[in-house]
N, C-alpha and C positions, 0 to 999 in steps of 0.2 A: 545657966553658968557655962563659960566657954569653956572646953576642955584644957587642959596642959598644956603649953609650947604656943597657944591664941596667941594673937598679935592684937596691941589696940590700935584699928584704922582709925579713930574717930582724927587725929588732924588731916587727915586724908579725903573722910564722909563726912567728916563737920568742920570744915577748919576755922578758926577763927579771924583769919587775916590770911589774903590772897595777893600772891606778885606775882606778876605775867612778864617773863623774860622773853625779849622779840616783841613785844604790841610797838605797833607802830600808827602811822594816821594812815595806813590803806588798809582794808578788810583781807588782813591773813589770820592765819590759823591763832594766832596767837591775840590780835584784835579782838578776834570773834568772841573769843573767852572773856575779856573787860567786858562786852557789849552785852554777853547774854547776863554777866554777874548783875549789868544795873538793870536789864529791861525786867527782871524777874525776881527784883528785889532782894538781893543779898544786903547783909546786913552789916558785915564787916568791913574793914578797911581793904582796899583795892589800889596796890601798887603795881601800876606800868611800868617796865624796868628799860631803857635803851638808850643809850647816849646820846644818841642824834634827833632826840626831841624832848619841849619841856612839857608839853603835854597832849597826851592820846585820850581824846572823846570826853575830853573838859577835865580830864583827871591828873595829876600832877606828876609826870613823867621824871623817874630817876635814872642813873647814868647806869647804877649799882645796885647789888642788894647793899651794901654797905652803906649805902646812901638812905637806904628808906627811914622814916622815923621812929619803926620800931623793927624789930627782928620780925618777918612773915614763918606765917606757920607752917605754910604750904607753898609752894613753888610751882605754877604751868610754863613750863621748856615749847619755844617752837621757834627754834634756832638749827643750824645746821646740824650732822648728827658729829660730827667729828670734835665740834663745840662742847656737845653736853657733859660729860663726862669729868673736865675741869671744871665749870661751871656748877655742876650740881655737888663736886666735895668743896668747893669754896661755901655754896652754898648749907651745909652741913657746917661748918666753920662759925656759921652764922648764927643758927641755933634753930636752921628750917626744920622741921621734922618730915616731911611729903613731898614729894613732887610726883605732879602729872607731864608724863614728856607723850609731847604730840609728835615730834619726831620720827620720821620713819628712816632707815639705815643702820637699821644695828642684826639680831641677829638673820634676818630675811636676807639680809643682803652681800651673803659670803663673809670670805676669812677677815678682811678687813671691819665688816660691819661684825662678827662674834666676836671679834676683840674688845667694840666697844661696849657688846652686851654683858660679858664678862665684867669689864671694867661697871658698870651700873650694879651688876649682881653683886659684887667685893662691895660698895658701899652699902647696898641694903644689909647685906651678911654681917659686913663688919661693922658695918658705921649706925643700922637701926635705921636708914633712912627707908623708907615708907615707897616704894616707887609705884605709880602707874603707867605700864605702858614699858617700854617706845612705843611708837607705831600705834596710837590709839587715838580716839574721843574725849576720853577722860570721864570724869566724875560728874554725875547732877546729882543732888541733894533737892529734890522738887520743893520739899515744905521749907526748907532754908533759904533756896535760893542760890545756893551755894552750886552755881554752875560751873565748875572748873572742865567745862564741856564745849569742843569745838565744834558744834553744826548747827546748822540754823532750823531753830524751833520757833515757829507760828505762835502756841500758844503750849498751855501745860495745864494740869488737871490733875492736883494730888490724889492719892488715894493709896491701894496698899499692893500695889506688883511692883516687885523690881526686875530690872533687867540686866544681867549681866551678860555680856555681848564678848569676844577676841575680836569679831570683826567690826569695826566703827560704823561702816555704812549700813550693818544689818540692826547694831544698837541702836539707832537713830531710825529703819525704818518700823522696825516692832513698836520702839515706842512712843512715834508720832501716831503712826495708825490707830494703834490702842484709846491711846486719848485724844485724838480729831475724830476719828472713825467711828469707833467703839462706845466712848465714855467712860471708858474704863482708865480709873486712875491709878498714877504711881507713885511712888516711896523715892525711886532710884532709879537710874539709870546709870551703865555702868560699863564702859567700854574699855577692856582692861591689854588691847594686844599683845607684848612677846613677852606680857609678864617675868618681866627681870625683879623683880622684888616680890610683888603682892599676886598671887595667884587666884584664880578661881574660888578653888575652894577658901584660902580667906576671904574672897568678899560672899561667899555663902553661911563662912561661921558667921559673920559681921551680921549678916539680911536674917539669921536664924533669930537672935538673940535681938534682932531691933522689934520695938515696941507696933512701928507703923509700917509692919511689911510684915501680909498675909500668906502671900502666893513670891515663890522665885521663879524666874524664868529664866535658861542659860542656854548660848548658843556657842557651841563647845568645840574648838579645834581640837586641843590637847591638855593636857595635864600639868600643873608645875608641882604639888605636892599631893598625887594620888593616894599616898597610905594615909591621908588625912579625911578621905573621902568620904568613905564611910563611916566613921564617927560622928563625924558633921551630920549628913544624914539621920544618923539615928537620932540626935537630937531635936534634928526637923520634924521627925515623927515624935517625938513626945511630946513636941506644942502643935501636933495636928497641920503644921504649916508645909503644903505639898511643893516637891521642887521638881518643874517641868525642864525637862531638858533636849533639846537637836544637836546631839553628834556627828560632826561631820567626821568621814574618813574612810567611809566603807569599801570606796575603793582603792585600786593603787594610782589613779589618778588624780582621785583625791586626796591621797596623802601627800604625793608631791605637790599638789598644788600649797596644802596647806606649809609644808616646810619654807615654800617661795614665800606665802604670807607672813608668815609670823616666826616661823622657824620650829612649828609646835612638832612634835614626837607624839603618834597618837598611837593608844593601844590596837591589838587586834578584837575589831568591832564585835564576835562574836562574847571577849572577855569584856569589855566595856559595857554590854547589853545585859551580861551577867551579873554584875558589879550593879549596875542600875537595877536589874532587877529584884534584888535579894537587898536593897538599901531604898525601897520604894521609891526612888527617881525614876517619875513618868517619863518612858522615852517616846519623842514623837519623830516625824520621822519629814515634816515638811513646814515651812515656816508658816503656811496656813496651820495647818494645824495645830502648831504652837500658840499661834492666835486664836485660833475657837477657843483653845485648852485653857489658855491664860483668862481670855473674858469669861468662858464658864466657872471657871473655879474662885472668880474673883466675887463670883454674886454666887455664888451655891455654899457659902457656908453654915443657913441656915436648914438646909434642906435637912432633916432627921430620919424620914423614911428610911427603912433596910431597903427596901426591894426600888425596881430597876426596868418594872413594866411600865412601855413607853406608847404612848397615841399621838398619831400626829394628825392634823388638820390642815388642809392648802384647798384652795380654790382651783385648782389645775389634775385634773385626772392624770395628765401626765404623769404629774413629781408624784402621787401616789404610787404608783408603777414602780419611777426610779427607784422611790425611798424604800420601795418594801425589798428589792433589788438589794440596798444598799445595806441594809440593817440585816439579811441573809450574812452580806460580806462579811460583817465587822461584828457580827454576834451580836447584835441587840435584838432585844423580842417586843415582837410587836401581837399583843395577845388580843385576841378577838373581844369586843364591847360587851359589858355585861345584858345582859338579856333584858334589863327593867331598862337599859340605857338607849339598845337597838329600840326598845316601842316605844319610849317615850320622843328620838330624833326622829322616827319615822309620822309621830304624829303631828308635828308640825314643818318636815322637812319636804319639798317636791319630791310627789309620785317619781320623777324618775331616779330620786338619789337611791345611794347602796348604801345604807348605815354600816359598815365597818372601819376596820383599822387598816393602812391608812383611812382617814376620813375624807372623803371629796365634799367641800363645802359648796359644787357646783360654781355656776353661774348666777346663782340665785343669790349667793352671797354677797355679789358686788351690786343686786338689785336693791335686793328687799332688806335697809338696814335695822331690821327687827330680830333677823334668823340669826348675826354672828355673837349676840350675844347671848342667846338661847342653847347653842350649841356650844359655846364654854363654859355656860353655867352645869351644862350635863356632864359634859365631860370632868370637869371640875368634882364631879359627885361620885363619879364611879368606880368603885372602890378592887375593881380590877387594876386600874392603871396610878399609877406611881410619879412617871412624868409626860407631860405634854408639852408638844412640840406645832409653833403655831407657823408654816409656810407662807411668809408673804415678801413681795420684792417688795425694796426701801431704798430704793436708787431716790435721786436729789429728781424731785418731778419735772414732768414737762411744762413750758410755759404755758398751755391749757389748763395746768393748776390741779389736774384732775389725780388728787393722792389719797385715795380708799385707805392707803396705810395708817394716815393719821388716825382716823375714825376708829381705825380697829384697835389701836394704838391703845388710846383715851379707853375704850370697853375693857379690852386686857390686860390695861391697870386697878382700874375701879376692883374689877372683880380680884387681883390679885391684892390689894389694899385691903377689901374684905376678910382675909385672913384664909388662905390654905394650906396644909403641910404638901402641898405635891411639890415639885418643881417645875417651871414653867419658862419656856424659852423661846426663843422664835429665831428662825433662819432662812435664809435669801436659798435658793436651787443653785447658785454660781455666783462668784464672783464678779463686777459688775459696775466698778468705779465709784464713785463718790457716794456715801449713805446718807440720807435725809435725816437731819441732825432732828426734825421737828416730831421725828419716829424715836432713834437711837434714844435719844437724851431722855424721855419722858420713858422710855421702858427703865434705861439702868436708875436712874432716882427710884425706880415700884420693885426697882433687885431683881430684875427680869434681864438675862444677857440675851445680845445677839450678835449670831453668830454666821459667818458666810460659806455658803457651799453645803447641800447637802452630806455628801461622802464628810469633811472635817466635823462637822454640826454633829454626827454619829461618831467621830473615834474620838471626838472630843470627848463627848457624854460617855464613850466606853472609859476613856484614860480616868477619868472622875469616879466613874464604878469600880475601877481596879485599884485606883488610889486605896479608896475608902473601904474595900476588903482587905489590902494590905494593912490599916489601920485596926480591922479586927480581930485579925490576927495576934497569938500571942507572941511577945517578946521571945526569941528563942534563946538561951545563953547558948555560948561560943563550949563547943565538945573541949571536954579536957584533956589536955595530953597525959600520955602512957607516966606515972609516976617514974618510973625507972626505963626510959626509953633508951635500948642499945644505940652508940654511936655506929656510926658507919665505918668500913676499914679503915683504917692510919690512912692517910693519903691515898686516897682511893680517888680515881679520875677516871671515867668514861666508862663503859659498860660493865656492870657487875658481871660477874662468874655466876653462873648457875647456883650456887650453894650460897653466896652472899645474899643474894638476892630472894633465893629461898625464905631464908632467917628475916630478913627485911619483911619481908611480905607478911610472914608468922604470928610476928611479934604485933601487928597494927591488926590479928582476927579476920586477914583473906586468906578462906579456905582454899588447900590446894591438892590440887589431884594427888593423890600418892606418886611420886616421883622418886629414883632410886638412878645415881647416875655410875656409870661402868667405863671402866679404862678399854676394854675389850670387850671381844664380841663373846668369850665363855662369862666374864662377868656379866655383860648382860643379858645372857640366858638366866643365872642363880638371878637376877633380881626381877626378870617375868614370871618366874614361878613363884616369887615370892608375891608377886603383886596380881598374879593370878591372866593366864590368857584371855581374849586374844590382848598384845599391846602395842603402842605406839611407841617406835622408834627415833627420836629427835638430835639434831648436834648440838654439841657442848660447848660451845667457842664465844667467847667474849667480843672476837671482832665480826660476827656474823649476826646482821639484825633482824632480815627476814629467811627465815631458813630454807622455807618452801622457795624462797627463789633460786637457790643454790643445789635443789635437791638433796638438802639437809632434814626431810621428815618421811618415815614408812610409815605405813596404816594397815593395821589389819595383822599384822606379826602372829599366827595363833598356834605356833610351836617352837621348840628348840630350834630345827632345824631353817624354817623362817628369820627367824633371830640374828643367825647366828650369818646368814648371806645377808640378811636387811643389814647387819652393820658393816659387812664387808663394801657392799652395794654404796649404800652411802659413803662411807668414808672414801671410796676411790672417787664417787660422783664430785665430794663435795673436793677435795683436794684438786681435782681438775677444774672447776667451774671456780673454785675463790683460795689459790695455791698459796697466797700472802698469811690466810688465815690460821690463828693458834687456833689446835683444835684441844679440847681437854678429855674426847671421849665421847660417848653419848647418853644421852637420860632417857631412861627406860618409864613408861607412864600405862597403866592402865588403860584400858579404849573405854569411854562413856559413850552410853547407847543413850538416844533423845536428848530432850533440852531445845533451849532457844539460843545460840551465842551471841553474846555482846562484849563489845571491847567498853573495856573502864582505862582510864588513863589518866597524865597527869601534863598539862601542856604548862611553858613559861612564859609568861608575858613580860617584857621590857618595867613596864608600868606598875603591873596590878599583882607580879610574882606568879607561883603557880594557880593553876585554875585546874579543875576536874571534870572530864569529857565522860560521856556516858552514851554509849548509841548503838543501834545493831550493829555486829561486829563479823568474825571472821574475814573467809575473803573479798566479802562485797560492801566492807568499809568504807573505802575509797570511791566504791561506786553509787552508795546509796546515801551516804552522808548526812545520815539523820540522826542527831547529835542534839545533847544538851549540856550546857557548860552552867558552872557554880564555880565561885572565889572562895576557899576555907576560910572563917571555921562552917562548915557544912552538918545541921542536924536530920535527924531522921525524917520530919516533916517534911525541909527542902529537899531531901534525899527523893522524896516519894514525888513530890513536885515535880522534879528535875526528870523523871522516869514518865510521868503524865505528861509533857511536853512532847514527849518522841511521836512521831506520825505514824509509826507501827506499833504502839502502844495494845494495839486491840489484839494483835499476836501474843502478847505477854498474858492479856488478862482472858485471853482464851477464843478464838475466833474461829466460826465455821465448825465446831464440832471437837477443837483444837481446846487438851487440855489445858487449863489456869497456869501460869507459871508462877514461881516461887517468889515474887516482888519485894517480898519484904526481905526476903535475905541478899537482893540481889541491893535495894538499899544498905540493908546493912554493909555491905560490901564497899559501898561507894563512901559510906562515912568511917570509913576504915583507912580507904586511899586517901582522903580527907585529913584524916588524922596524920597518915604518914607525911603527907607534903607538906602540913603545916608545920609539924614539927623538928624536917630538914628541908625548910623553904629556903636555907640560905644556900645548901648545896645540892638538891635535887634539881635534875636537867630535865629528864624527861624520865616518866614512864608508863608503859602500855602493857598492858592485861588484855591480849587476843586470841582466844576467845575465854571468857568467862561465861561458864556455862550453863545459864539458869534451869533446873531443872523444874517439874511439878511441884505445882503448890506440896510445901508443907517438905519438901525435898532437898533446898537450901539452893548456891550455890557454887560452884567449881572452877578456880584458875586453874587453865590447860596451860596456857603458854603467857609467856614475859618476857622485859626486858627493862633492866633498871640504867638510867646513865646518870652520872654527877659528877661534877666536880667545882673548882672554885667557882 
């Protein structure tokens, strides 16, 4: 069931009746759409709309929609862009509900073209119309026929992947390849670019909830209803239905570029990653890869094994090499053959072979056609390994005719028809031009994928293992907010005061150092004895954010008389170095001895709102930048997740002699800042916890230093 606020795409993804405004008698953009609705069997009525002709490709050409003989349900635009906008509320008028506009010039192309994206976005908003696009491909509906799709497709192959694409020419090459290449069939295809009306994530609600679509695939500029996102998601995982995803954006080159494309706004990649990560959206990271990922998951759904230990077999000593190279990289285990399985390959395999993992099936394999199926049957039995991976090149053969691939082909169905729980795959070493349809075809009918490139062939089969642990994992519910949570000052705007900020932090369970702040330098002697020698001296100023840059912090204070110059010291230091700044005093803090420091924070994203930084901290922050980021609501699990990520993690759980640090309170911590920001995610700007001071297991840990900012 779709969540709240769902939109029904179905005249959109299914329409009943199609007019193609712009088809004309030469093969434009808008032709193309009539031509592919008949080659591909669409079922419904097909109105060509242009005055200047009575008929396009045999079909009966009107001036109007007014003209057609019945009201269309769906509308393809590929007229000028300055056109559409009148044309598509006339059309509304009519009683269209969809339009796909193949037009490009609206918001990619400056102030003039935002005005007409605007204008498109006011009719979806206001009017309920349904838009695809500007700037797209449009819609195929494969088992319909229902092509409201501009590019030329060879042939098509239903089956259960869709594709939802921003960019037209990348939607059209995923999913030709797929199904010429691969044989890997689709539900959808789905080219949606400046999304002025129907976004992304609607056509993921839509592909969640359809009956004949297994696997989504998206190749993702930007966002048009991001807080929708993960919802969608989670209901993708309750029917098991994995959504693979290529984010572009990670640089600032690439973001311009994508603004010039589409006009998309894209989050900061490392909250986007995070967003995907914690809503099981496999991110991949190369359109190969997307494609290994899409063809393995589209045939691996029967696979039930837990485990994940992999053998691979090739005829090339080489790719052996690479691949154990490769599976080092990307974390796969390739665990050595079990012992009945080494004497049984060695009893009939050449003196010179090496029975392990990888497997060199020699040269003897493309000799002696007795031995390739002798060595899958072993493998096939050995109850070490989990999946097998079979090496052979499947390029279109030479006119010598000479393709060993087929033969093996025909064996590594038989035996897979036979009936095993492993999973079984095969893949080409690189990429490589056109694939031997007489190989491809006869594996995906036996639910064998293939897949090209060793290095994708591995993060493919990793992206599927990580899937399918994020699947067994429990549902986590969303932490609850504070029953009585304090508001934040009256109009409060930019950096808390020390004492605001305090309370803030209290209130959401971040422990903090004992701190006692002093107007003067006699107050702050009475509050180091209160708080016990030696201590830290800091300033108290709301306009000052790193203190230490200003020589705003003493260390080591271990009497009165230290005290008592440490706050004189500073306050001239800092008044000369930042003269502008209110100062309110200084905060007197106890010196912690030991610990590991980490900064906890809270950064904002455009898109996705706050997010929660977690990384080694003090002052080589900035230097060592090893961080892990989470979107609220954040539980203790992900808590402890998001800390196992760090790349100095082995420092925390004790390294070299280096006592355990205190992990779990230092989570507790993080689902604390968690709680805070989610429950003033509409006015928290930023804030930083440097250093947070994890001490020994079983010790807890300690905010030394902060800084809160908000406002509208």
């Amino acid at each position: 069931m779709r969540e709240p606020g769902a939109r029904d795409l179905a005249p959109l993804m299914k329409p009943r009746s199609v007019a193609i405004i712009g088809a004309s008698q030469r093969m434009s953009r808008a032709t193309r759409v009539v031509r592919n609705l008949q080659q591909f069997g669409y079922r419904g009525r097909i109105f060509p709309i242009n005055p200047k002709y009575g008929e396009v490709l045999g079909l009966p050409c009107f001036p109007d929609l007014a003209s057609t003989p019945e009201p269309a349900e769906s509308v393809v635009v590929g007229i000028p862009a300055e056109q559409v906008p009148p044309i598509l509320g006339a059309a509304v008028d009519s009683g269209v509900r969809a339009a796909v506009v193949l037009s490009s010039g609206f918001a990619e192309a400056g102030p003039a073209g935002q005005a007409r994206q605007a204008a498109l976005e006011h009719l979806a908003a206001e009017r309920g119309l349904l838009i695809c696009g500007p700037n797209c491909y449009g819609v195929f509906n494969i088992r319909l026929g229902a092509a409201t799709f501009s590019a030329d497709l060879a042939e098509v192959r239903a089956g259960g992947v869709a594709v939802v694409s921003q960019s037209g020419g990348f939607s059209h090459a995923i999913a030709e390849h797929l199904m010429r290449q691969r044989a890997v069939g689709l539900s959808y295809i789905v080219s949606c670019g400046n999304q002025a009306g129907v976004g992304v994530e609607d056509y993921v609600d839509f592909l969640v909830e359809d009956e004949e679509t297994a696997v989504i695939g998206l190749f993702v500029e930007g966002f048009k209803r991001p807080e929708r996102l993960r919802a969608v998601a989670a209901r993708a995982r309750a029917r098991g239905k994995p959504i693979v995803a290529l984010k572009v954006g990670r640089s600032e080159n690439a973001r311009q570029a994508m603004l010039a494309h589409t006009g998309s706004l894209a989050g900061a990649p490392e909250i986007v990653e995070a967003v995907f990560k914690q809503s099981g959206i496999v991110q991949v990271g190369s359109i190969s890869e997307m494609i290994d990922t899409l063809a393995l998951m589209s045939m691996a759904g029967g696979y039930a094994r837990k485990g994940w230990r992999l053998a691979v077999l090739s005829g090339l000593g080489g790719e052996c090499g690479n691949l154990s190279d490769v599976a080092d990289r990307v974390g796969m285990e390739l665990p050595p053959l079990a012992a009945p399985t080494v004497e049984t390959l060695r009893s009939f395999m050449p003196d010179f072979a090496n029975p392990r993992n990888p497997l060199d099936g020699t040269g003897a394999m493309y000799e002696n056609p007795a031995l390739f199926p002798r060595v899958i049957d072993v493998l096939l039995h050995d109850e070490m390994i989990d999946v097998i991976a079979f090496n052979t090149r499947v390029n279109v053969p030479p006119a010598s005719g000479w393709a060993p691939a087929r033969n093996y082909t025909q064996t590594l169905c038989e035996a897979v028809r036979r009936g095993t729980d492993r999973l079984v795959l095969c893949f080409n070493s690189f990429a490589a031009g056109d694939l031997d349809q007489e190989v491809i075809r006869p594996l995906a009918e036996a639910g064998v994928p293939f897949l090209e490139g060793s290095e994708t062939a591995l993060l493919a089969l990793r992206n599927l293992r990580a899937y399918r642990a994020f699947l067994d994992r429990p549902v986590a519910p969303g932490p609850a907010k504070p029953a009585t949570a304090a508001g934040l000052p009256t109009g409060a705007a930019g950096v808390l005061s020390g004492g605001e900020a305090m309370r803030l932090l209290h209130e959401f369970g971040i422990p903090l150092a004992q701190t006692h702040r002093a107007k003067d330098a006699e107050q702050a002697v009475l509050a180091a004895e209160a708080v016990g020698y030696p201590v830290v001296l800091k300033i108290d100023s709301p306009d000052i954010l790193h203190k230490s840059d200003v020589g705003g912090v003493r260390l080591g204070c271990a009497d009165a008389t230290a005290v008592r110059e440490g706050v004189r010291a500073m306050l001239e230091e800092v008044r000369r170095r930042a003269a502008a700044a209110r100062l309110e005093g200084v905060l007197v803090q106890r010196m912690l001895a030991g610990g590991t420091e980490m900064i906890v924070g809270v950064k904002r994203d455009p898109l996705f709102g706050p997010a929660v930084v977690c990384g080694f901290g003090g002052i080589f922050v900035e230097v060592l930048r090893d961080v892990a980021v989470r979107v609220p609501p954040l539980d203790r699990a992900e808590a402890l997740a998001m800390i196992a990520e760090l790349r100095g993690v082995a420092l925390l759980r004790g390294a070299r002699g280096r006592p355990a640090a205190d992990i779990d309170a230092l989570a507790d911590a993080l689902v604390g800042v968690a709680r805070l920001a989610e429950t003033h995610a509409a006015s928290l700007r930023a804030l930083d916890i440097n250093p947070l001071v994890v001490l020994d297991e079983g010790w807890g840990a300690i905010a030394v230093d902060w800084l809160i900012e908000v406002g509208e």
